[in-house]
Gaussian input, Z-matrix of N, CA and C with variables (Angstrom, degrees):
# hf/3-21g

backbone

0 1
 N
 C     1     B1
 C     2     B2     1     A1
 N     3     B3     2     A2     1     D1
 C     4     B4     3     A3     2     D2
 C     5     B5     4     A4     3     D3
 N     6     B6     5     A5     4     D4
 C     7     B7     6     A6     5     D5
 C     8     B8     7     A7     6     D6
 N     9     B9     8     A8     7     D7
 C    10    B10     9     A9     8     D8
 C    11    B11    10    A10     9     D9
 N    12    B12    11    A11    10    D10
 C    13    B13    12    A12    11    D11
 C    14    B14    13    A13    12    D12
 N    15    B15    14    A14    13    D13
 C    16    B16    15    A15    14    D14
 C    17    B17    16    A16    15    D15
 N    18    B18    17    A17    16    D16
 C    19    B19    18    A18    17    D17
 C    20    B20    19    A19    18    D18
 N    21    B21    20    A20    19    D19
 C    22    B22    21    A21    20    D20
 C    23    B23    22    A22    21    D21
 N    24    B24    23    A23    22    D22
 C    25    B25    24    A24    23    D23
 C    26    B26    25    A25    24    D24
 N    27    B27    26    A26    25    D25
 C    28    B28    27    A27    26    D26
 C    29    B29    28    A28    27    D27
 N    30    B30    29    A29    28    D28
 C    31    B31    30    A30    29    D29
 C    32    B32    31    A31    30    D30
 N    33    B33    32    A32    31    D31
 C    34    B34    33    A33    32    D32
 C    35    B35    34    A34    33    D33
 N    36    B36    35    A35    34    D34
 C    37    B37    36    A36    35    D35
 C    38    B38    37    A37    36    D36
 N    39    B39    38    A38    37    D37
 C    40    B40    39    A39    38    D38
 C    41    B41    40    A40    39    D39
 N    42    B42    41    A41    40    D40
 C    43    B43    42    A42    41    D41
 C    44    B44    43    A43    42    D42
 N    45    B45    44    A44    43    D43
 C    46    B46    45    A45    44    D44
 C    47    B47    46    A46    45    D45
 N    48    B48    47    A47    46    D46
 C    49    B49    48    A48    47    D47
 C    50    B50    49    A49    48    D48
 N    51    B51    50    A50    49    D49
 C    52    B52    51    A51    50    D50
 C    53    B53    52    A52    51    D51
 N    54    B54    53    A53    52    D52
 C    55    B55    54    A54    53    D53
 C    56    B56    55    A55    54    D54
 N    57    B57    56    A56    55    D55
 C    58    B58    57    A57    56    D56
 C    59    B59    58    A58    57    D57
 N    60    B60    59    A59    58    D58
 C    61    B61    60    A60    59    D59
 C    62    B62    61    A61    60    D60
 N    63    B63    62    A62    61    D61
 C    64    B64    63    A63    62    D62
 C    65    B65    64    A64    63    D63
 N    66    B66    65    A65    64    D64
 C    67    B67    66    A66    65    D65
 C    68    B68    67    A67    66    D66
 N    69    B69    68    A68    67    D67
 C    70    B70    69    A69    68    D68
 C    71    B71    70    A70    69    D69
 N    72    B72    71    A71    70    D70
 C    73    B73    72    A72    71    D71
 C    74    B74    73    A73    72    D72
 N    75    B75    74    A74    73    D73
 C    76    B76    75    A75    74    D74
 C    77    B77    76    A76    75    D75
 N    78    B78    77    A77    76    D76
 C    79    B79    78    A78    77    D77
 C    80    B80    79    A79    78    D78
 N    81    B81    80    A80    79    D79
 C    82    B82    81    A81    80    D80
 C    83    B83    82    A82    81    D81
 N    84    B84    83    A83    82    D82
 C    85    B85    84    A84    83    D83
 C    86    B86    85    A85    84    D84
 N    87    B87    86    A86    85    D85
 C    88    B88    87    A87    86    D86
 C    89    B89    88    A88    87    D87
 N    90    B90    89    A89    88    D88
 C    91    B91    90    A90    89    D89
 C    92    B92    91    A91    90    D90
 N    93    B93    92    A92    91    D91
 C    94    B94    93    A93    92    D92
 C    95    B95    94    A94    93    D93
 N    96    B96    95    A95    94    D94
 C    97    B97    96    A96    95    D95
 C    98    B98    97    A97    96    D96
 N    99    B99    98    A98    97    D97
 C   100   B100    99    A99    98    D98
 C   101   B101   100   A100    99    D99
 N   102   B102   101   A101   100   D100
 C   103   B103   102   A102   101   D101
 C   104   B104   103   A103   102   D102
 N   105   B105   104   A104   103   D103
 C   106   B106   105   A105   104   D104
 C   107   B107   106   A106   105   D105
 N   108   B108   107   A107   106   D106
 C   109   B109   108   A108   107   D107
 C   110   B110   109   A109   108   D108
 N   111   B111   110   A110   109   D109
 C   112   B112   111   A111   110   D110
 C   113   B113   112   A112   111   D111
 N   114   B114   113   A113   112   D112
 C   115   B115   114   A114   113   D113
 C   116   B116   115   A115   114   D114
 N   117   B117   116   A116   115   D115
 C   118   B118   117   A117   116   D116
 C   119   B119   118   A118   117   D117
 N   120   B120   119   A119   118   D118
 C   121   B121   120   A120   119   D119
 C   122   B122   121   A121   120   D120
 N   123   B123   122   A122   121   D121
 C   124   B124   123   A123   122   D122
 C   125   B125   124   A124   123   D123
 N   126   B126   125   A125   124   D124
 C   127   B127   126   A126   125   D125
 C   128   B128   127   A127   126   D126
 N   129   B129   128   A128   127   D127
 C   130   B130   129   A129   128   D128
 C   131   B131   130   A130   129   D129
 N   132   B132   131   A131   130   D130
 C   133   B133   132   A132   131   D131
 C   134   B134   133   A133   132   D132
 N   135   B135   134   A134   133   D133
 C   136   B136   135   A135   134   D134
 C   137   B137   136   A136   135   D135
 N   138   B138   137   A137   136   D136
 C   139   B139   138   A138   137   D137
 C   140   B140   139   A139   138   D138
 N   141   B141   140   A140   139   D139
 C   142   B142   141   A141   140   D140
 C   143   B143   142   A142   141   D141
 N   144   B144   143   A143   142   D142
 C   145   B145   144   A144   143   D143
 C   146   B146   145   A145   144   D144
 N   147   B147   146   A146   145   D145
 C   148   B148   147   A147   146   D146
 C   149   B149   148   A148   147   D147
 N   150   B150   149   A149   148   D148
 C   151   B151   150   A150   149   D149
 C   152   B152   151   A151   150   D150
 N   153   B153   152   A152   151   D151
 C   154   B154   153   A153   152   D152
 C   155   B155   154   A154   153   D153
 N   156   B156   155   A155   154   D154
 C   157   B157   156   A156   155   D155
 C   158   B158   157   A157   156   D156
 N   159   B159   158   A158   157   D157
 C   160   B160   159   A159   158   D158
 C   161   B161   160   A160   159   D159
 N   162   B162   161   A161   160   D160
 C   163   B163   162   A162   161   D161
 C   164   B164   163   A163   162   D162
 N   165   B165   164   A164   163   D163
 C   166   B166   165   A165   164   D164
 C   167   B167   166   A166   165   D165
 N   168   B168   167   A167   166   D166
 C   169   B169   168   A168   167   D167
 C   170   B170   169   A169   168   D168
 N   171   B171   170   A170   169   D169
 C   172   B172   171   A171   170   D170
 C   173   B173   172   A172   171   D171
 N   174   B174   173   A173   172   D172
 C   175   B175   174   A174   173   D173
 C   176   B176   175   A175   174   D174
 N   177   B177   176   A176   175   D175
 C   178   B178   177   A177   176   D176
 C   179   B179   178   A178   177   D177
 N   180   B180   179   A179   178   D178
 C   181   B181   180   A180   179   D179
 C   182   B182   181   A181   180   D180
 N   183   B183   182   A182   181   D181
 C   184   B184   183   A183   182   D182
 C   185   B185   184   A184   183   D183
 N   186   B186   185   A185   184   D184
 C   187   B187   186   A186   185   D185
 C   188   B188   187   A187   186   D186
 N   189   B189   188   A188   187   D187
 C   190   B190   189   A189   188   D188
 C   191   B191   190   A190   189   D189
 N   192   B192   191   A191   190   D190
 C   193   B193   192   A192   191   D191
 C   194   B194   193   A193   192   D192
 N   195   B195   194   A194   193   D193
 C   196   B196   195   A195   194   D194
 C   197   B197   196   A196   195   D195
 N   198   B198   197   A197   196   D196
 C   199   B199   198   A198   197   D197
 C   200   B200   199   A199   198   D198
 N   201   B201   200   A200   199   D199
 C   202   B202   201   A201   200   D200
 C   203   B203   202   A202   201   D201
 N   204   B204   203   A203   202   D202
 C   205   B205   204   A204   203   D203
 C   206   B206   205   A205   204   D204
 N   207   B207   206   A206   205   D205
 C   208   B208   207   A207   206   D206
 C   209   B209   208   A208   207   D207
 N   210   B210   209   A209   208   D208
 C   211   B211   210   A210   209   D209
 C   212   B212   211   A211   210   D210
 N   213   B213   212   A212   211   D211
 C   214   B214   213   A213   212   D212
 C   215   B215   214   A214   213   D213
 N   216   B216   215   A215   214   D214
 C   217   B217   216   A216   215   D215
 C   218   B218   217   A217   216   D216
 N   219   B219   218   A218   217   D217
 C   220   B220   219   A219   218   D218
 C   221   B221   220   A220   219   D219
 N   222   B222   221   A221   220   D220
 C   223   B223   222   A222   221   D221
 C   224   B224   223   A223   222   D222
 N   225   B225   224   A224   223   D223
 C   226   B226   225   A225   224   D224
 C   227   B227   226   A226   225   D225
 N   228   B228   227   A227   226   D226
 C   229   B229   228   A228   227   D227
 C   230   B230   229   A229   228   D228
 N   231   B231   230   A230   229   D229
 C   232   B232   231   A231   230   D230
 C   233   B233   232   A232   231   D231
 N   234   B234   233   A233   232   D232
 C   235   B235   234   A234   233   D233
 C   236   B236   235   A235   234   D234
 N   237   B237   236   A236   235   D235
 C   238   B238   237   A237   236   D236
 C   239   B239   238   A238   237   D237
 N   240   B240   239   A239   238   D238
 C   241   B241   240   A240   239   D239
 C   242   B242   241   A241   240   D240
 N   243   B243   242   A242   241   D241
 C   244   B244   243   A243   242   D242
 C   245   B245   244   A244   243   D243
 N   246   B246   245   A245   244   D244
 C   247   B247   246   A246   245   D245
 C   248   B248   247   A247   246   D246
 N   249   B249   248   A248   247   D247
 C   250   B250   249   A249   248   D248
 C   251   B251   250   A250   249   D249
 N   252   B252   251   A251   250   D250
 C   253   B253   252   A252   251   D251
 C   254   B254   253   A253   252   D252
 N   255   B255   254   A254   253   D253
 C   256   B256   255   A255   254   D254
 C   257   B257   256   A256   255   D255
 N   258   B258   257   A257   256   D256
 C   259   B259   258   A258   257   D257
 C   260   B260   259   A259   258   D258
 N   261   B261   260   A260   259   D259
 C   262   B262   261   A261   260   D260
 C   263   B263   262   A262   261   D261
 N   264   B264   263   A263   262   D262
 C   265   B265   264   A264   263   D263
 C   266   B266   265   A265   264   D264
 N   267   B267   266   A266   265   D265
 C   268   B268   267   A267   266   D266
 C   269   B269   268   A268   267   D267
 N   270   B270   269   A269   268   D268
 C   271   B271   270   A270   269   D269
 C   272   B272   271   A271   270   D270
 N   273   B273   272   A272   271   D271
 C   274   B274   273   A273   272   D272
 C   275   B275   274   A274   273   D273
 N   276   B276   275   A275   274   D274
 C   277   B277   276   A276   275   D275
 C   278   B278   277   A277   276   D276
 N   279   B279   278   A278   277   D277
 C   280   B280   279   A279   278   D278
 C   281   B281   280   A280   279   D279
 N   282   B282   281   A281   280   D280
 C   283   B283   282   A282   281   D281
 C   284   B284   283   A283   282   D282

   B1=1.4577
   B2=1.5207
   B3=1.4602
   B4=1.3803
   B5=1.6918
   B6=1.1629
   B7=1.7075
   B8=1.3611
   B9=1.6005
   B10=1.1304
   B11=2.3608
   B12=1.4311
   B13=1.2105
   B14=1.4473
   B15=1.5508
   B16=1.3560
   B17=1.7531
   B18=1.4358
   B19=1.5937
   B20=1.4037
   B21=1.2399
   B22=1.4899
   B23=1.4364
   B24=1.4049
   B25=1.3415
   B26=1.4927
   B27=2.0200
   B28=1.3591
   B29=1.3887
   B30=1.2531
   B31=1.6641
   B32=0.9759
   B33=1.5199
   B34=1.4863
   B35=1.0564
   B36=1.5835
   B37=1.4752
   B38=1.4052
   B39=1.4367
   B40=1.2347
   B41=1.5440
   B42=1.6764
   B43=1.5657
   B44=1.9383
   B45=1.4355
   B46=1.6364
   B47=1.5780
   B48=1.2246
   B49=1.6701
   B50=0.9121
   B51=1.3457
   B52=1.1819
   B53=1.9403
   B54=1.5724
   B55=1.2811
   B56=2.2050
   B57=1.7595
   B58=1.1929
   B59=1.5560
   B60=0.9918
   B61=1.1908
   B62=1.4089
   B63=1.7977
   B64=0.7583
   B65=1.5775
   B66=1.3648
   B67=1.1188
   B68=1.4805
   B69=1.1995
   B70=1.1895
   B71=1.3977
   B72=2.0763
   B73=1.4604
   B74=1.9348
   B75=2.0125
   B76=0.9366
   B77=1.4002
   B78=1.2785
   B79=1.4062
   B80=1.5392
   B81=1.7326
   B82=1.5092
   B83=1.3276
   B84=1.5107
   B85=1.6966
   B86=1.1642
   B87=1.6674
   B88=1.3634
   B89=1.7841
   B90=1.2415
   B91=1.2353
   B92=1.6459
   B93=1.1642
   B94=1.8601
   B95=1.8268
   B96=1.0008
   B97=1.3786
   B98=1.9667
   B99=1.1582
   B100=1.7062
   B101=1.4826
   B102=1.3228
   B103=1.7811
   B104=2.0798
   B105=1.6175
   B106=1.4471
   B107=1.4022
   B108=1.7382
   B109=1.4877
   B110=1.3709
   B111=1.5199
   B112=1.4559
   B113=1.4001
   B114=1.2467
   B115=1.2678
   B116=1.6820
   B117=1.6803
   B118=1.0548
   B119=1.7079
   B120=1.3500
   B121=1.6362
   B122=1.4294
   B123=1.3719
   B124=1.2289
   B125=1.8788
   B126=1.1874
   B127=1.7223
   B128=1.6132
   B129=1.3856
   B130=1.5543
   B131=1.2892
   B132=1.0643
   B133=1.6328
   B134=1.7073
   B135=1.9703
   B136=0.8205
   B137=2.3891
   B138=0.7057
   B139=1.3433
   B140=1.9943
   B141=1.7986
   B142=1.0187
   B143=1.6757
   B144=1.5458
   B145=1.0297
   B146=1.8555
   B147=1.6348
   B148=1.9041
   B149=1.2782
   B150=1.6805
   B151=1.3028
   B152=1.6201
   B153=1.3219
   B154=1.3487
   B155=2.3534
   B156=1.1722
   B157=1.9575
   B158=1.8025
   B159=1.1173
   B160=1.1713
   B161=1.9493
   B162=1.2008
   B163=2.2620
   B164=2.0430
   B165=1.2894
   B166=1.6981
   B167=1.3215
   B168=1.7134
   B169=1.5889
   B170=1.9248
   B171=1.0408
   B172=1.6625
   B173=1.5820
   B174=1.0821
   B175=1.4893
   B176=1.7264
   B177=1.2494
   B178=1.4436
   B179=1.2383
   B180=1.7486
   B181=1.4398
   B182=1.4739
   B183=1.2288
   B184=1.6632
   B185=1.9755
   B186=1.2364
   B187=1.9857
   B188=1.6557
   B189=1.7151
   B190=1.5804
   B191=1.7305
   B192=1.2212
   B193=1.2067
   B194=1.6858
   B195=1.3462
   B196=1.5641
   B197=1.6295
   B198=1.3448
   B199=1.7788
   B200=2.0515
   B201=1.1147
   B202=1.8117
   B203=1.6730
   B204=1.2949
   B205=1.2271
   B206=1.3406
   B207=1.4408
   B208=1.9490
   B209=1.3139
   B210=1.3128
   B211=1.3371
   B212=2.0941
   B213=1.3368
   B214=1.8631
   B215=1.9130
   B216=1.3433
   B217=2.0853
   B218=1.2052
   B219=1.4008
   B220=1.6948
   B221=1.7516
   B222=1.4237
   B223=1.2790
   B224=2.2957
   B225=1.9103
   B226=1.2385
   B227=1.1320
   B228=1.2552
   B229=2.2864
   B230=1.9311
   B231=1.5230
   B232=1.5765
   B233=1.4339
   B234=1.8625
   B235=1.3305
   B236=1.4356
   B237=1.8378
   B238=1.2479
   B239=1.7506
   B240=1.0302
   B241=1.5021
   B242=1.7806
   B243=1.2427
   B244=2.0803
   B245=2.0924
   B246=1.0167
   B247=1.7019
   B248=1.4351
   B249=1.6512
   B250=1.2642
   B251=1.7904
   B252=1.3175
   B253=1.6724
   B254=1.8326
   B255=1.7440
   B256=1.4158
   B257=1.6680
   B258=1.0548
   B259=1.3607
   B260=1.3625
   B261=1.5361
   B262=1.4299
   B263=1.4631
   B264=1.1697
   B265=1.2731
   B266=1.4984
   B267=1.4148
   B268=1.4888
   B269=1.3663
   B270=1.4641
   B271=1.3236
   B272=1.6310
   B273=1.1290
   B274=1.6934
   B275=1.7945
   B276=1.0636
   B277=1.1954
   B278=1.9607
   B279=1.5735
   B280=1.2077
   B281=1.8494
   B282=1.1165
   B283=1.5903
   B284=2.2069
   A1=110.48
   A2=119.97
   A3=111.59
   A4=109.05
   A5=104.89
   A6=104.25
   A7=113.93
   A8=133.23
   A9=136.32
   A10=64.50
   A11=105.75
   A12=127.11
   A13=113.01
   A14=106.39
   A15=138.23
   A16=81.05
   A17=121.21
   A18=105.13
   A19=101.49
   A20=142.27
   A21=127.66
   A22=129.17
   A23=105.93
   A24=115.29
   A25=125.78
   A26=103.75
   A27=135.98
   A28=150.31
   A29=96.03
   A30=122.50
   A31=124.29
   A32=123.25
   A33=130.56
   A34=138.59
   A35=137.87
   A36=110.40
   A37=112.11
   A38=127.22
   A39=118.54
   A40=108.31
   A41=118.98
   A42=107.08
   A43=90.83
   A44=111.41
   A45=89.86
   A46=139.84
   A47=98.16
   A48=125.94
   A49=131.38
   A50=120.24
   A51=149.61
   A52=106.19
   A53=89.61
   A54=111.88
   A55=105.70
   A56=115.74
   A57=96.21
   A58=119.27
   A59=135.28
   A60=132.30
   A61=99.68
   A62=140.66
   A63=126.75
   A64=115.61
   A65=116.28
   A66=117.72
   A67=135.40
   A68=144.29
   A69=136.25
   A70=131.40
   A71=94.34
   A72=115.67
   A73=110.58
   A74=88.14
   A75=88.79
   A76=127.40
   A77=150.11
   A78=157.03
   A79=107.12
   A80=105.56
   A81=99.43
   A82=105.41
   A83=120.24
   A84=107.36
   A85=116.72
   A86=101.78
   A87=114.19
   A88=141.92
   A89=105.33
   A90=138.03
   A91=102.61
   A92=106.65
   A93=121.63
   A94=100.69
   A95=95.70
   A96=124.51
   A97=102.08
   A98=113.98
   A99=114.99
   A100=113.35
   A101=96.35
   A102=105.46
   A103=95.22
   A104=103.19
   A105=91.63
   A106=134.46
   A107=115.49
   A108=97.97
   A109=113.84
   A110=119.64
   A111=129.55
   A112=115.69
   A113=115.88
   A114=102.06
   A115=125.14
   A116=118.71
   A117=135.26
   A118=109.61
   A119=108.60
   A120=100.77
   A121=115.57
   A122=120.43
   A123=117.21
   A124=128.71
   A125=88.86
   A126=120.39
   A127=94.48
   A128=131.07
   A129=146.26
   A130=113.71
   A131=128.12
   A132=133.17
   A133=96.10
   A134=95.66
   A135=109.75
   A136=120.13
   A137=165.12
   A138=151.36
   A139=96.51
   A140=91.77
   A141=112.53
   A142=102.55
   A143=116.16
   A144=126.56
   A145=96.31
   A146=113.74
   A147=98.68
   A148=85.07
   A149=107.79
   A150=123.42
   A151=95.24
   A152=127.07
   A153=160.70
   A154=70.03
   A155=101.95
   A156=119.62
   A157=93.87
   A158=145.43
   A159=132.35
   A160=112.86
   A161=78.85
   A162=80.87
   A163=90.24
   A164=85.14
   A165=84.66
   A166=81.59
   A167=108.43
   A168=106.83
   A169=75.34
   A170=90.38
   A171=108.66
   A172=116.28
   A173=153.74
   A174=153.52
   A175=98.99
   A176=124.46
   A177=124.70
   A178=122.36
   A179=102.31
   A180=109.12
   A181=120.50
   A182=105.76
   A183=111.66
   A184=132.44
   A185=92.53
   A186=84.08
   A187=104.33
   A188=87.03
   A189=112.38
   A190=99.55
   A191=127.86
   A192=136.13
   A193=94.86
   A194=108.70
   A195=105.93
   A196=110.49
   A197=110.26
   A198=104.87
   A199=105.57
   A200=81.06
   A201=86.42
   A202=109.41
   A203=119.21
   A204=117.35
   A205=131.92
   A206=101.79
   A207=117.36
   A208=113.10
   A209=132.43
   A210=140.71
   A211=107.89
   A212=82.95
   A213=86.64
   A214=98.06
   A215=97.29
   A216=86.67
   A217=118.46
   A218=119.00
   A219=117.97
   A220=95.66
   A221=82.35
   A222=122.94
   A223=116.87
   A224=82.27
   A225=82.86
   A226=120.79
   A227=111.27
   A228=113.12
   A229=82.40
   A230=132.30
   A231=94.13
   A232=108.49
   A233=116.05
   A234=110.70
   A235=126.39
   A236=120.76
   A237=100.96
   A238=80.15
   A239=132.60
   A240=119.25
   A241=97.56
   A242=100.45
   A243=125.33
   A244=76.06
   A245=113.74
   A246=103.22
   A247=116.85
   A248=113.37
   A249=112.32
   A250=125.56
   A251=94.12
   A252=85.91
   A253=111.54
   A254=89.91
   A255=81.57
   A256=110.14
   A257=117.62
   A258=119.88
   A259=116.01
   A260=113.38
   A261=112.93
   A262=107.61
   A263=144.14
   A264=117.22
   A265=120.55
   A266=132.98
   A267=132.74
   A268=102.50
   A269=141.12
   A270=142.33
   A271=105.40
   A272=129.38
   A273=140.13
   A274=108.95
   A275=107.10
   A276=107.67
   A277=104.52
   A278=99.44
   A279=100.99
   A280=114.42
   A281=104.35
   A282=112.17
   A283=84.09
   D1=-39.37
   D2=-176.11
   D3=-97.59
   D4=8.21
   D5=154.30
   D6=-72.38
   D7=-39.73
   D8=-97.82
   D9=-122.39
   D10=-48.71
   D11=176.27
   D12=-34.67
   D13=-60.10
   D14=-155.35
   D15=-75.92
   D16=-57.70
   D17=-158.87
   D18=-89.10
   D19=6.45
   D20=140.69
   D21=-68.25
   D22=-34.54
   D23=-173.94
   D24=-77.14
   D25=-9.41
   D26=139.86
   D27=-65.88
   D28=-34.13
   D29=161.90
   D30=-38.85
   D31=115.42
   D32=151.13
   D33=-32.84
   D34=147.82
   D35=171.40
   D36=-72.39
   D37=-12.92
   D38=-175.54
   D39=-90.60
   D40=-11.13
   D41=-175.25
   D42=-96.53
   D43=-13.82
   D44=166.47
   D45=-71.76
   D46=-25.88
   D47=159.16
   D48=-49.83
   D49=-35.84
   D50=-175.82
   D51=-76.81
   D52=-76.68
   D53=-179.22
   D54=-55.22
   D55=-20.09
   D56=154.64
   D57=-94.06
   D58=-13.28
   D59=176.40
   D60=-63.59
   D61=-32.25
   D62=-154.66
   D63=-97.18
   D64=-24.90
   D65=132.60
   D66=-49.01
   D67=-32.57
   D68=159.29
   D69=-40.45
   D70=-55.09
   D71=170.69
   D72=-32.85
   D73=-67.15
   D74=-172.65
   D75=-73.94
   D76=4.34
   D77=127.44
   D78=-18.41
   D79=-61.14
   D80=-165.21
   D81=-79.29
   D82=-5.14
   D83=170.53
   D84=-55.25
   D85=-45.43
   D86=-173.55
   D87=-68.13
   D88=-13.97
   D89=172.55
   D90=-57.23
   D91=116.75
   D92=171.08
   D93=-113.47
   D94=81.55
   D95=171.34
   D96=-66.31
   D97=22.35
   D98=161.01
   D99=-124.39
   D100=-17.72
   D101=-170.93
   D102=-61.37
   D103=117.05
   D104=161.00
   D105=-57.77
   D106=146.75
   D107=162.56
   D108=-116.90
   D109=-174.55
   D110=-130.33
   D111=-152.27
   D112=104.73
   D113=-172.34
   D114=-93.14
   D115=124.73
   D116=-147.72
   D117=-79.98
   D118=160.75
   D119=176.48
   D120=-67.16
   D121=-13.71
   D122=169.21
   D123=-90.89
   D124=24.21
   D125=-171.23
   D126=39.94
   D127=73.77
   D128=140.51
   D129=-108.16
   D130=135.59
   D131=174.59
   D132=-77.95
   D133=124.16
   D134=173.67
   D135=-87.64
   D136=120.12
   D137=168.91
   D138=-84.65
   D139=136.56
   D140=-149.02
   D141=-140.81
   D142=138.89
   D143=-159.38
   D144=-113.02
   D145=127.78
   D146=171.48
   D147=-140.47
   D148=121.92
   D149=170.50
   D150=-122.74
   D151=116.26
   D152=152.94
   D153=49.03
   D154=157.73
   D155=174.04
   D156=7.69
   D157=-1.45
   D158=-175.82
   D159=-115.10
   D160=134.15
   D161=-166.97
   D162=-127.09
   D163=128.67
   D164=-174.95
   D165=-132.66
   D166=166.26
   D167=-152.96
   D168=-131.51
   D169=146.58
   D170=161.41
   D171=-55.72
   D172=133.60
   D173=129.34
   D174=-83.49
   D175=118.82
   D176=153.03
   D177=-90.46
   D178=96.02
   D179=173.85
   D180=-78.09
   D181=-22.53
   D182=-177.38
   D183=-54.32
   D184=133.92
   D185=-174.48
   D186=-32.12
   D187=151.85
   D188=-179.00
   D189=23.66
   D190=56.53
   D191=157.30
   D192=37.47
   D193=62.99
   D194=171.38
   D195=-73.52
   D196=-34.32
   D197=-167.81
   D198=-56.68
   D199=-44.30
   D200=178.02
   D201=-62.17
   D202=-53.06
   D203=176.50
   D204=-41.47
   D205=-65.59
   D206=156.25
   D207=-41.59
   D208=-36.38
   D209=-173.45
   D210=-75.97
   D211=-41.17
   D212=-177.88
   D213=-74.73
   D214=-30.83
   D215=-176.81
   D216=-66.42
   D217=-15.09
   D218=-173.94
   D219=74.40
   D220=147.61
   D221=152.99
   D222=3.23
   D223=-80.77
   D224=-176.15
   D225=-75.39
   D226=-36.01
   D227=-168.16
   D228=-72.45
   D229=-17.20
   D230=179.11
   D231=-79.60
   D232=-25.35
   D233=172.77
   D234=-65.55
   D235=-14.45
   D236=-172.93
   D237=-92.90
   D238=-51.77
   D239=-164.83
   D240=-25.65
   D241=-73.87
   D242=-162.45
   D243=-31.55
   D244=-62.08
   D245=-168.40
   D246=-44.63
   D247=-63.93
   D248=172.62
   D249=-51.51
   D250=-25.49
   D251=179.74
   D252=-68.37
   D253=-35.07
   D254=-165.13
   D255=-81.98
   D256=4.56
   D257=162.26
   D258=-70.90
   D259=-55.79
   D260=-179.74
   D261=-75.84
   D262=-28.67
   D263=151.34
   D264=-40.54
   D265=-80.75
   D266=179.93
   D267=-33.64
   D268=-56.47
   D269=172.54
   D270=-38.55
   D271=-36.04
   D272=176.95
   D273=-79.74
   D274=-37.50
   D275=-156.25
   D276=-99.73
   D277=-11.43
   D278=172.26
   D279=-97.70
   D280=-1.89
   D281=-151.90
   D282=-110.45

């Protein structure tokens, strides 16, 4: 944990940029863009997991609730985003 401290508190602005873009990337890996969603008694769309009699409900712990977000863009706007990021990363990482 206090490595983890030590190499933020080292960080560039250009290796933090990086390191958020790289989280983003990986957000939209994560996105199962088949999983239905569900609308809750508190009228919020729930995203929802059905593996054979079993329904598990999403909690979005992730910053500014990105997993839900990527999930409302569909498919393609997360693939053209995932493009542009990874451009401006290489644009960072070459500069």
């Amino acid at each position: 944990m206090r490595e983890d401290y030590q190499s933020l508190k080292a960080a560039t602005y250009k290796e933090s940029l990086v390191k958020g873009i790289d989280y983003y990337l990986e957000m939209i890996r994560k996105v199962r863009f088949t999983d239905p969603a569900m609308l809750s008694r508190h009228r919020n769309w729930i995203i929802t997991n059905v593996t054979g009699n079993l329904c598990t409900f999403l909690n979005d712990e992730s910053a500014f609730k990105c997993y839900s977000l990527i999930y409302r863009m569909g498919p393609v706007a997360a693939n053209q985003l995932r493009s542009y990021l990874d451009k401006a990363k290489k644009e960072l990482q070459k500069s």
